[in-house]
N, C-alpha and C positions, 0 to 999 in steps of 0.2 A: 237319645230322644231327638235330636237335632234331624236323622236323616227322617226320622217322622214326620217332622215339622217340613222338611223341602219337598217329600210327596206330597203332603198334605196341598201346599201353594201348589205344583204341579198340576194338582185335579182342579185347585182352584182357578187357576191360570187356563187350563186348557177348555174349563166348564165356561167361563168369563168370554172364552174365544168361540164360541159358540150362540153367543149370546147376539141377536139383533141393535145392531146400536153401539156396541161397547167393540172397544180394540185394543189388543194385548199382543206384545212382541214376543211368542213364546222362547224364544232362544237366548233370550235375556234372564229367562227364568231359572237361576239358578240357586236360589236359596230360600228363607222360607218369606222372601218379600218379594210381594209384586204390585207391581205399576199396571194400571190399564185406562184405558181414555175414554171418554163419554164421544162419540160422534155423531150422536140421531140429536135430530133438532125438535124429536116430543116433547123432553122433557129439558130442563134445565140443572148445571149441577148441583143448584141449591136445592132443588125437587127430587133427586136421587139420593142426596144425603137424607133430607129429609124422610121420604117411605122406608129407607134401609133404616136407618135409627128407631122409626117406629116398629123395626122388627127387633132390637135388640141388635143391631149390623154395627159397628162401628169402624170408620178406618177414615182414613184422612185425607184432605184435599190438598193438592199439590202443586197446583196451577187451575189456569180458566177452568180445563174440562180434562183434568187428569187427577188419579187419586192413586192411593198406595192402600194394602193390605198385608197385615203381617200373620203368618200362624205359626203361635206359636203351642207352651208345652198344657196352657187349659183349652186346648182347639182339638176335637175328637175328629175322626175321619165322617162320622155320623155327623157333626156339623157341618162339613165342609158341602155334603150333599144339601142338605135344609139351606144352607147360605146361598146356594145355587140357582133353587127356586124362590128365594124371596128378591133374587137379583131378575132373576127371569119377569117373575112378580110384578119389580116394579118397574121395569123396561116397557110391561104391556099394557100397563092402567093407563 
């Protein structure tokens, strides 16, 4: 189950790096936790937590404007794509 879980953050990681605003170190990405940074100055990190929780998003802040996300063995690969766009979501509101 494990190497599911570090694909899983892999798409998460690499979906995240695609994302306007947000910065991830992909070569850091080696297991099923990843870090990635807030950098746009629309939103605040308390307004990112905020919209992803009202999607059901939960993961944790870890500094000013860094946070961590973990996938683990209740995380389907069908989540990882919906987690995508409600990150996408709230980068653009």
């Amino acid at each position: 189950r494990l190497p599911e879980d570090h694909s899983n953050a892999r798409r998460l990681a690499e979906g995240i790096a695609d994302i306007p605003g947000l910065s991830i170190d992909l070569p850091r990405v080696q297991t099923n936790i990843i870090y990635f940074d807030l950098i746009s100055n629309r939103l605040t990190a308390e307004e990112l937590i905020a919209r992803l929780g009202q999607k059901g998003i939960k993961f944790l802040r870890t500094g000013p404007s860094r946070f961590r996300m973990v996938t683990h063995c209740g995380i389907r690969s069908e989540d990882i794509a919906s987690t995508l766009v409600c990150i996408r979501e709230a980068m653009e509101e």
